[in-house]
KOLZAVEX-152058 format. One record per residue (C-alpha): residue number from 0; residue in three letters; y, z negated, x. Coordinates in steps of 0.001 Angstrom, whole numbers, plus 524288, in hexadecimal, padded with zeros to 5 digits. Last residue first. Example, Ala and Ser with C-alpha at 12.3 -4.5 7.8 and 13.67 -1.06 7.14 Angstrom:
<site num="1" residu="SER" v="7FBDC" w="7E41C" u="83566"/>
<site num="0" residu="ALA" v="7EE6C" w="7E188" u="8300C"/>
# end
This chain:
<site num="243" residu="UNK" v="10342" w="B2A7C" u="3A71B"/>
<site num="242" residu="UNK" v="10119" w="B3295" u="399E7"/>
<site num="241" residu="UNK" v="10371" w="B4183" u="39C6A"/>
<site num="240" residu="UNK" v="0FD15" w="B3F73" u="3AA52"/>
<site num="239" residu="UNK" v="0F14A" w="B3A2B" u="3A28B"/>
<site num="238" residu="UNK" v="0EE5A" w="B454E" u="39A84"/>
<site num="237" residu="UNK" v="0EFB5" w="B4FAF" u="3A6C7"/>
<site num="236" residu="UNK" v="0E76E" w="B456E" u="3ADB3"/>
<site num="235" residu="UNK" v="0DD66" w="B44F4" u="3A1A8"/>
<site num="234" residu="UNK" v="0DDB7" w="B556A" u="3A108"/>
<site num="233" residu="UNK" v="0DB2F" w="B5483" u="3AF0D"/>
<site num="232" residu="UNK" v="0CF7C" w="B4C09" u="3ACF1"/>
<site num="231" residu="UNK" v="0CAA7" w="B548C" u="3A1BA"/>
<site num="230" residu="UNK" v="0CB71" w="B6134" u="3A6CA"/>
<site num="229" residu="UNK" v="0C299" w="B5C13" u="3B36A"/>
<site num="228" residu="UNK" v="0C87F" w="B5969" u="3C049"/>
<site num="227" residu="UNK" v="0C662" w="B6241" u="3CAF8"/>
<site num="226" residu="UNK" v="0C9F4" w="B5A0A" u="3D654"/>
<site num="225" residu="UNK" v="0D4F6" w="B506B" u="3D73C"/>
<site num="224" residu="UNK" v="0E04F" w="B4962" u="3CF06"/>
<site num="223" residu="UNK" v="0ED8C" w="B44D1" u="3D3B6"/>
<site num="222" residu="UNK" v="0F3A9" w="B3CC1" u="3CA00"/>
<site num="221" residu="UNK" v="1035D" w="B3B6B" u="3C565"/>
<site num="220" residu="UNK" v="103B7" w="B43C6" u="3BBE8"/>
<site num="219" residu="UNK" v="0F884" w="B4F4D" u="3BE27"/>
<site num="218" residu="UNK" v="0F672" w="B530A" u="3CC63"/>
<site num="217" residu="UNK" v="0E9DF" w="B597F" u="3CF3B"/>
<site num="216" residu="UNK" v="0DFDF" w="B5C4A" u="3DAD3"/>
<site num="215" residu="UNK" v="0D853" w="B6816" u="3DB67"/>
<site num="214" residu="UNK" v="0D672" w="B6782" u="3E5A9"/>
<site num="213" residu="UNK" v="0D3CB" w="B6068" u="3F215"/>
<site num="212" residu="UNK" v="0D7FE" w="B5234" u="3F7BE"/>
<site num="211" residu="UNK" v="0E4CD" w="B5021" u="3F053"/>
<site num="210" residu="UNK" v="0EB3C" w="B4358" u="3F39F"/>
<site num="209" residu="UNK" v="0F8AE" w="B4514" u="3EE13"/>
<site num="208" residu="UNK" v="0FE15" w="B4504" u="3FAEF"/>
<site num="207" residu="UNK" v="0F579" w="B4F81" u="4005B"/>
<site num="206" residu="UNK" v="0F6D9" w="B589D" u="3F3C6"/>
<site num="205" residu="UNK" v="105C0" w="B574B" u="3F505"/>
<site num="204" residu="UNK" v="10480" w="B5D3F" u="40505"/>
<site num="203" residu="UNK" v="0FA49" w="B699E" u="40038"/>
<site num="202" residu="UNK" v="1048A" w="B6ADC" u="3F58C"/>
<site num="201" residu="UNK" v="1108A" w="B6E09" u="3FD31"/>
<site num="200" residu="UNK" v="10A57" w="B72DB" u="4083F"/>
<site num="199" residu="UNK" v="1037F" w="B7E62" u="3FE5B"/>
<site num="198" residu="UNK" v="1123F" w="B7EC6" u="3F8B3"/>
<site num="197" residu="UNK" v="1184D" w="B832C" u="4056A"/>
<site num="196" residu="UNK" v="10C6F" w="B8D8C" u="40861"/>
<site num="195" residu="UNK" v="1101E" w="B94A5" u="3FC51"/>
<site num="194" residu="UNK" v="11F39" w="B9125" u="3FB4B"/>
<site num="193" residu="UNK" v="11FBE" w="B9FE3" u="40367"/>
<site num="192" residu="UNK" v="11A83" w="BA6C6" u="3F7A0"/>
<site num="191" residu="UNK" v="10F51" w="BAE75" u="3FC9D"/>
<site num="190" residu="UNK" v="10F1C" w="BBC90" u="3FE72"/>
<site num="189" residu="UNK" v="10363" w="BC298" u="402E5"/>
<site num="188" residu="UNK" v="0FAF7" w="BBE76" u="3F57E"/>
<site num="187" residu="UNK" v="104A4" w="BC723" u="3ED6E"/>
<site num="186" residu="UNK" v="10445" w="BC23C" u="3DEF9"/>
<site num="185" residu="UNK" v="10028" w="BC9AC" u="3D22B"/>
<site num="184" residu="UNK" v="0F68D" w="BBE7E" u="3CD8E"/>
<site num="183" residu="UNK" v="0EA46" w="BC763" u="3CF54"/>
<site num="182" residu="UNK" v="0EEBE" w="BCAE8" u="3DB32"/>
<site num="181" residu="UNK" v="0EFEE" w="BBD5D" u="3E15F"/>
<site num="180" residu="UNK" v="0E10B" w="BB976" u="3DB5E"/>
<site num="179" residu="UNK" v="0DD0E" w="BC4DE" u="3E3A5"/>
<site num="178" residu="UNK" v="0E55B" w="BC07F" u="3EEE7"/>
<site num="177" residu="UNK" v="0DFC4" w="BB32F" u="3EF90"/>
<site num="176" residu="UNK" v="0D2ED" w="BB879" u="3EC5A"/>
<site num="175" residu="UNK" v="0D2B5" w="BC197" u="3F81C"/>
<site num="174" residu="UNK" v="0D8E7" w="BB89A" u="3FFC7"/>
<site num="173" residu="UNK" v="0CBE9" w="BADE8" u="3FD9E"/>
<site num="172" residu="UNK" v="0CC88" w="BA36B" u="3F2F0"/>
<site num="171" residu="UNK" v="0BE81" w="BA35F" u="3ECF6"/>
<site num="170" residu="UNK" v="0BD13" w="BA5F0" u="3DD6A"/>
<site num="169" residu="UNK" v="0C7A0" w="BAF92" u="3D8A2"/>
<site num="168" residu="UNK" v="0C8FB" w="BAAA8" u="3CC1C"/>
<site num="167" residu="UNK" v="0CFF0" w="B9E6E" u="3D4C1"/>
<site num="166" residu="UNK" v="0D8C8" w="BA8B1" u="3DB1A"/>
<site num="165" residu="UNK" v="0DC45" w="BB00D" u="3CD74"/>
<site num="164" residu="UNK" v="0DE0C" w="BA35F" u="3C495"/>
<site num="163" residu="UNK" v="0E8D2" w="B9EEC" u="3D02C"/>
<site num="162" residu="UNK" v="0EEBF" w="BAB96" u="3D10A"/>
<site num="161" residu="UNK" v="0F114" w="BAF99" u="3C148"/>
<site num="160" residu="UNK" v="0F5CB" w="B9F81" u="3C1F7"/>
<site num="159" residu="UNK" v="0FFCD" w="BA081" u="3CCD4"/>
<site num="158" residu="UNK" v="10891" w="BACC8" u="3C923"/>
<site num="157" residu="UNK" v="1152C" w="BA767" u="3C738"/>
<site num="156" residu="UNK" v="11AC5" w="BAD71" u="3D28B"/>
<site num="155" residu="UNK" v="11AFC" w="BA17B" u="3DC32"/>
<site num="154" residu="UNK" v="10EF9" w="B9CD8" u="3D5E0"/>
<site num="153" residu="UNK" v="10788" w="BA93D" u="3DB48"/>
<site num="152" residu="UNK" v="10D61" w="BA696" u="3E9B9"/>
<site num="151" residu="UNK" v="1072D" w="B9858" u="3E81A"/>
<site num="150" residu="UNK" v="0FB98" w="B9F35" u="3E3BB"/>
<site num="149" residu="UNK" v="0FB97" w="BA77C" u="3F04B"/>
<site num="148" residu="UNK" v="0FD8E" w="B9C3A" u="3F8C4"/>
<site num="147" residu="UNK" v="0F3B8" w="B9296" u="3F2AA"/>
<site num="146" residu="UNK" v="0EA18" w="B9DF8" u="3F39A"/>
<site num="145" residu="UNK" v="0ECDA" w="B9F06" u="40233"/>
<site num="144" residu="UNK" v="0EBE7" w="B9204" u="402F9"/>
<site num="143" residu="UNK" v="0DE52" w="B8F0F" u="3FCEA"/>
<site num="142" residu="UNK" v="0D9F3" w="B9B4A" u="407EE"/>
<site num="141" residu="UNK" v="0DC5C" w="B92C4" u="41051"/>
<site num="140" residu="UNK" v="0D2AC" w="B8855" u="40C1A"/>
<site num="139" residu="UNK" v="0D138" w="B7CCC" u="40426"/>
<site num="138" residu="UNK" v="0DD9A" w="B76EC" u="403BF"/>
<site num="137" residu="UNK" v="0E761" w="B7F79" u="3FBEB"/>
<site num="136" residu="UNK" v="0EE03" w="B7549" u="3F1BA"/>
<site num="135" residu="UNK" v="0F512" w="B7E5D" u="3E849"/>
<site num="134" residu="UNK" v="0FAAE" w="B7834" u="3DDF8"/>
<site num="133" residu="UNK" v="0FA25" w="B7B8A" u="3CFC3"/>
<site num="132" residu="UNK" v="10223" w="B74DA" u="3C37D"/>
<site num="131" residu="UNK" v="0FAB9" w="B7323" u="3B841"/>
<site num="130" residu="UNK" v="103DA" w="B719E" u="3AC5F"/>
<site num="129" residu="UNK" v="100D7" w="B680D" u="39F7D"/>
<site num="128" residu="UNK" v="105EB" w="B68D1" u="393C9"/>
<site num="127" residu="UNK" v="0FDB7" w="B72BA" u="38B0F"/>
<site num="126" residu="UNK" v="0F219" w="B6C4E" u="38E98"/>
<site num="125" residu="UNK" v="0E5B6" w="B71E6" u="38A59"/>
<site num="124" residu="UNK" v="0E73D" w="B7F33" u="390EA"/>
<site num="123" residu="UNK" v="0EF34" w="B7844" u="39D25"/>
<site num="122" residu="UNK" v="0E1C7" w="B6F4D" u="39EFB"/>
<site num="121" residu="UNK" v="0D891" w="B7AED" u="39C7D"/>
<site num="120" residu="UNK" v="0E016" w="B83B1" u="3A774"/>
<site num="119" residu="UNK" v="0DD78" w="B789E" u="3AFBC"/>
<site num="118" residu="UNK" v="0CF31" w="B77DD" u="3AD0A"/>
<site num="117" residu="UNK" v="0CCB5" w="B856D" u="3AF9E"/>
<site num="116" residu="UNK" v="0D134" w="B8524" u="3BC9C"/>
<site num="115" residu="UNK" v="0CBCB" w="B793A" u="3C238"/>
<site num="114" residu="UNK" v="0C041" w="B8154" u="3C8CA"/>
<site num="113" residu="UNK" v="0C876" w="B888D" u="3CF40"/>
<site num="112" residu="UNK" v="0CDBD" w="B7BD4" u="3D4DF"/>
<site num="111" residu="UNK" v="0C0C0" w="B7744" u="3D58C"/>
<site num="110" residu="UNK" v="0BEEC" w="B82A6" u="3DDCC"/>
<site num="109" residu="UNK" v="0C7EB" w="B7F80" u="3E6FF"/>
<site num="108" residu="UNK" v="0CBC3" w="B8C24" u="3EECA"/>
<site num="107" residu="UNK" v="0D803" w="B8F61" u="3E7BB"/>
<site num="106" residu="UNK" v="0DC9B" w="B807A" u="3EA9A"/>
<site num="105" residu="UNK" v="0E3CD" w="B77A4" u="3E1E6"/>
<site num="104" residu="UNK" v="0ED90" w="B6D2F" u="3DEA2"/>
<site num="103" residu="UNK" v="0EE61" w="B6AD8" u="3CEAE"/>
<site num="102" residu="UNK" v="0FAD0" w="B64B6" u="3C834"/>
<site num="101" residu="UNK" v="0FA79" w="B60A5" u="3BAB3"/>
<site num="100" residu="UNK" v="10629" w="B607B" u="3B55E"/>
<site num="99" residu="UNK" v="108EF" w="B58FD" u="3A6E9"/>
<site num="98" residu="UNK" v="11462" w="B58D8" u="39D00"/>
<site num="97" residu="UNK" v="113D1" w="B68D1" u="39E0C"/>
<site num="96" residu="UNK" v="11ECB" w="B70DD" u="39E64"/>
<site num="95" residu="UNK" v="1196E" w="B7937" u="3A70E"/>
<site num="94" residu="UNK" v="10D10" w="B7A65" u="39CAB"/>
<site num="93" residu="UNK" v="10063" w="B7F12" u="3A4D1"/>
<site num="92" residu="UNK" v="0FF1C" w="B862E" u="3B109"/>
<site num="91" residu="UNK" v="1069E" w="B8569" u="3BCB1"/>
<site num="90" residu="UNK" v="106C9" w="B8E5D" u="3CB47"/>
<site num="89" residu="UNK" v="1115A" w="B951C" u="3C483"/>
<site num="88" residu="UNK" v="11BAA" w="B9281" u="3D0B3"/>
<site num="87" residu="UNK" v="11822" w="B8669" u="3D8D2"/>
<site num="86" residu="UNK" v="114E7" w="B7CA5" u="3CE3E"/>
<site num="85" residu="UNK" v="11C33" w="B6EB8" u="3CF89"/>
<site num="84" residu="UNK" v="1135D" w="B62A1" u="3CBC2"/>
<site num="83" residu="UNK" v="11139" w="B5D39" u="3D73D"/>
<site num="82" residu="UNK" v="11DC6" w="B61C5" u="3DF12"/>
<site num="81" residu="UNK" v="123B0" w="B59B3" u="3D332"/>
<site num="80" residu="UNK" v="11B43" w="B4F00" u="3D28A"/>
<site num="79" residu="UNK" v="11DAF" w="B49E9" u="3E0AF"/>
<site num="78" residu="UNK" v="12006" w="B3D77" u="3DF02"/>
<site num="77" residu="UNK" v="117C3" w="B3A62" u="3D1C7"/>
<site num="76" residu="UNK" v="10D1D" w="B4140" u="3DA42"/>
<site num="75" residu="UNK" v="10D7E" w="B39CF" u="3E4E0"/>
<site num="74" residu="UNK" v="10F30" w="B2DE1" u="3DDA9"/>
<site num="73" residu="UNK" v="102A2" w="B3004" u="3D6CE"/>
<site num="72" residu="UNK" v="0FBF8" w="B30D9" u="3E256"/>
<site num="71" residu="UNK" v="0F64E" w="B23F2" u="3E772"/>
<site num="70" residu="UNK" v="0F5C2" w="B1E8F" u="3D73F"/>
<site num="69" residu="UNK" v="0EE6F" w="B2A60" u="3D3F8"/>
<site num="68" residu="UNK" v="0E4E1" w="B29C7" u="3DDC6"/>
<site num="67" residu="UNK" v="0E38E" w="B1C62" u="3DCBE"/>
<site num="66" residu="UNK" v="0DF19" w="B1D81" u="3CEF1"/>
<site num="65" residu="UNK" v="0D6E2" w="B2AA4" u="3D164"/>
<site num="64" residu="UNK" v="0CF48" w="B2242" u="3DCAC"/>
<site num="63" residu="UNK" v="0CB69" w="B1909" u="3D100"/>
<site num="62" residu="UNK" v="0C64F" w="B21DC" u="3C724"/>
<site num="61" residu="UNK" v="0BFE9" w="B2A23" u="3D1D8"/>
<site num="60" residu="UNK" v="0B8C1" w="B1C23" u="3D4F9"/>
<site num="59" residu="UNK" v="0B62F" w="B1702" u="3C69C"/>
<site num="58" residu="UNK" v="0ACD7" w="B20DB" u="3C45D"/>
<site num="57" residu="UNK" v="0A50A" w="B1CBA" u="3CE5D"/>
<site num="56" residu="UNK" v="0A0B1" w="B1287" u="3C39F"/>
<site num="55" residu="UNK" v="0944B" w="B0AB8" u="3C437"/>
<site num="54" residu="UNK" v="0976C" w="B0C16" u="3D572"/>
<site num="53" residu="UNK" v="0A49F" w="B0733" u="3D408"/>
<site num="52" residu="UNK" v="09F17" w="AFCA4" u="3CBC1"/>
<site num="51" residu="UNK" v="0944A" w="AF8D9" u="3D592"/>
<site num="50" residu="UNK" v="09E5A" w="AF955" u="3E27D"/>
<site num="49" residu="UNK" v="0A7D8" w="AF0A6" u="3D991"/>
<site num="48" residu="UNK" v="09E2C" w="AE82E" u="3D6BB"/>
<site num="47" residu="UNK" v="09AA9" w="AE612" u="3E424"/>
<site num="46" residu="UNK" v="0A7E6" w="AE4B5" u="3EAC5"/>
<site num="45" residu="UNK" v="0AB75" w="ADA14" u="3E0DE"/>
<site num="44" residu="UNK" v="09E14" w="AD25C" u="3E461"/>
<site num="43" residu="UNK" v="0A13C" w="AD606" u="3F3BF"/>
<site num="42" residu="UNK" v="0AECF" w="AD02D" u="3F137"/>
<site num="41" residu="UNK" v="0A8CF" w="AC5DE" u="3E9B0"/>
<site num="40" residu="UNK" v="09F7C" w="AC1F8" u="3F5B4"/>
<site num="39" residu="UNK" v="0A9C2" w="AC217" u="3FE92"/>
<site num="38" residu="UNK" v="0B58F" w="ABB7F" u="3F755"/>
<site num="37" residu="UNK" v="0BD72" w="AC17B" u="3ED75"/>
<site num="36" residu="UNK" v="0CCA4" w="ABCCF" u="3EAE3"/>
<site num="35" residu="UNK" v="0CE5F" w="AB21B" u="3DFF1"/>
<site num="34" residu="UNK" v="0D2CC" w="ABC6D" u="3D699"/>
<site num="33" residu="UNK" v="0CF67" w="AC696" u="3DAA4"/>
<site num="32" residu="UNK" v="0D779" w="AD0FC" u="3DB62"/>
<site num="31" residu="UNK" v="0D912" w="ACF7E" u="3EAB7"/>
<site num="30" residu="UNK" v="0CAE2" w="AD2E6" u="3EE1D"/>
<site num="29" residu="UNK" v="0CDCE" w="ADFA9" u="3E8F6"/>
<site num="28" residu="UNK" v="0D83C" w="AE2FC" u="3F087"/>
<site num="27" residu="UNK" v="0CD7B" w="ADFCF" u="3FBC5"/>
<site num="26" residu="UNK" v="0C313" w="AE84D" u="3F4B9"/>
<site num="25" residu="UNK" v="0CDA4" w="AF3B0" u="3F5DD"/>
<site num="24" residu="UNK" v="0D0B9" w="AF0AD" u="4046C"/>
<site num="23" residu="UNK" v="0C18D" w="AF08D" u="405E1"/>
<site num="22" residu="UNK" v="0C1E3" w="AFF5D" u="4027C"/>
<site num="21" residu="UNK" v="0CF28" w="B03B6" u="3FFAC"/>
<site num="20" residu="UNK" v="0CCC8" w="B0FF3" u="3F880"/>
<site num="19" residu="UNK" v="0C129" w="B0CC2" u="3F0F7"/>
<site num="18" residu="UNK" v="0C1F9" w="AFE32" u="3F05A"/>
<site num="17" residu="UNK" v="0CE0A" w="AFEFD" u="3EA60"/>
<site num="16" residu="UNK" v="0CA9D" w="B0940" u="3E076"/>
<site num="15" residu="UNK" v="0BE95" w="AFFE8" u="3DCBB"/>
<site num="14" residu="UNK" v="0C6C2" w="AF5FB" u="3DCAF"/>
<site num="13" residu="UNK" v="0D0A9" w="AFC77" u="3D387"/>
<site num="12" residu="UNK" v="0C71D" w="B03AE" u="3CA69"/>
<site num="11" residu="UNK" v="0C069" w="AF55B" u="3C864"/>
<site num="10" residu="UNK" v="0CD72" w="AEDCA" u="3C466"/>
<site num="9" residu="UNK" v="0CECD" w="AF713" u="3BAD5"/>
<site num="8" residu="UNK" v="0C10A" w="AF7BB" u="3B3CE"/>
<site num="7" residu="UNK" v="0BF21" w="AE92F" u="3B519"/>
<site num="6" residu="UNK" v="0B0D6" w="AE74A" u="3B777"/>
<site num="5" residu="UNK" v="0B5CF" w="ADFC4" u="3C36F"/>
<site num="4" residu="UNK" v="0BB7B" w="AD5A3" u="3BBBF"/>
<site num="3" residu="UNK" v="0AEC7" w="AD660" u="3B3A7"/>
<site num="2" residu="UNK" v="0A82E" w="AD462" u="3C161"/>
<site num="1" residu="UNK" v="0AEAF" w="AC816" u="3C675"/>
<site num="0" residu="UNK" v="0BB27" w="AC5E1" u="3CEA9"/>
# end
């Protein structure tokens, strides 16, 4: 194996991804692509270049994780694309009709969920077939369930979106924005639909086996996506969903 070999763009992404997540198990694999096999001092040689390309372009490492990301869960989600993809209630925006649904799990106290706001209301603005479907995914503290409750409840009678706006207007999640946000949608805080607490399990348990760490975290065809992406990269997975 020589260096423009290695300079190969695809065989690169997979060593380096092998190397990342298997450690010397990787380098092994990639011992066995060689032709002739890789004795010590190539090995080291291989090792070397890849450590000095990975380093030129960390790029390449978010690039590869995303690959086996999607190839580790994109089962899970053509399995299970249904519950996925399924609104409780109103708790939708967009087209319902839509050729595309991108799901987002979240949490009333993430900010970056708050801070995601604006650029989900941009995507459904631009894209007249596309539907964001919303998930509650309480995991930052209790009071992150009690909201999940009481917008569950708000879902229930088609009143999710005057709710959800209200509570993340309302800066910090406390009861007293919870059932500030509650009035404002014309809902009774006290009495929560009795799916609420049902549904939280529901999603808390789909979040683990899709891998989700944190919010917001997406689901858009057959990827899961993390963190507060920008407009464009969801725009892209939107884009790319529509053409597998």
């Amino acid at each position: 194996m020589n260096e423009r070999q290695l300079n190969n763009r695809g065989l690169m992404l997979g060593m380096v991804a092998l190397g990342l997540i298997f450690g010397a198990g990787g380098m092994y694999i990639a011992d066995q692509m060689a032709p002739s096999g890789l004795g010590g001092a190539d090995r080291a040689r291989v090792e070397q270049v890849v450590r000095d390309y990975v380093l030129a372009n960390p790029e390449l490492i978010p690039e590869a994780m995303q690959k086996l990301q999607d190839k580790q869960f994109s089962k899970v989600v053509q399995d299970n694309r249904a519950a996925i993809t399924t609104p409780f209630g109103n708790a939708w925006i967009g087209n319902p009709k839509g050729d595309v649904t991108l799901v987002e799990y979240y949490d009333y106290n993430c900010t970056y969920c708050r801070a995601m706001l604006p650029t989900v209301e941009r995507l459904v603005q631009d894209d007249p077939n596309v539907r964001v479907v919303f998930k509650e995914l309480p995991v930052l503290a209790e009071t992150s369930r009690a909201a999940a409750r009481v917008a569950l409840t708000a879902a229930a009678q088609g009143k999710f979106k005057p709710f959800h706006d209200a509570l993340y207007a309302a800066g910090s999640v406390s009861a007293q924005t919870i059932a500030a946000a509650a009035a404002k949608a014309g809902i009774d805080p006290a009495k929560i639909d009795p799916r609420a607490d049902n549904l939280i399990r529901d999603n808390l348990e789909m979040a683990g086996r899709l891998g989700m760490t944190g919010t917001p975290s997406w689901v858009v065809g057959d990827r899961v996506l993390s963190g507060a992406l920008p407009y464009d990269a969801l725009k892209k997975a939107i884009a790319d969903a529509r053409n597998p």
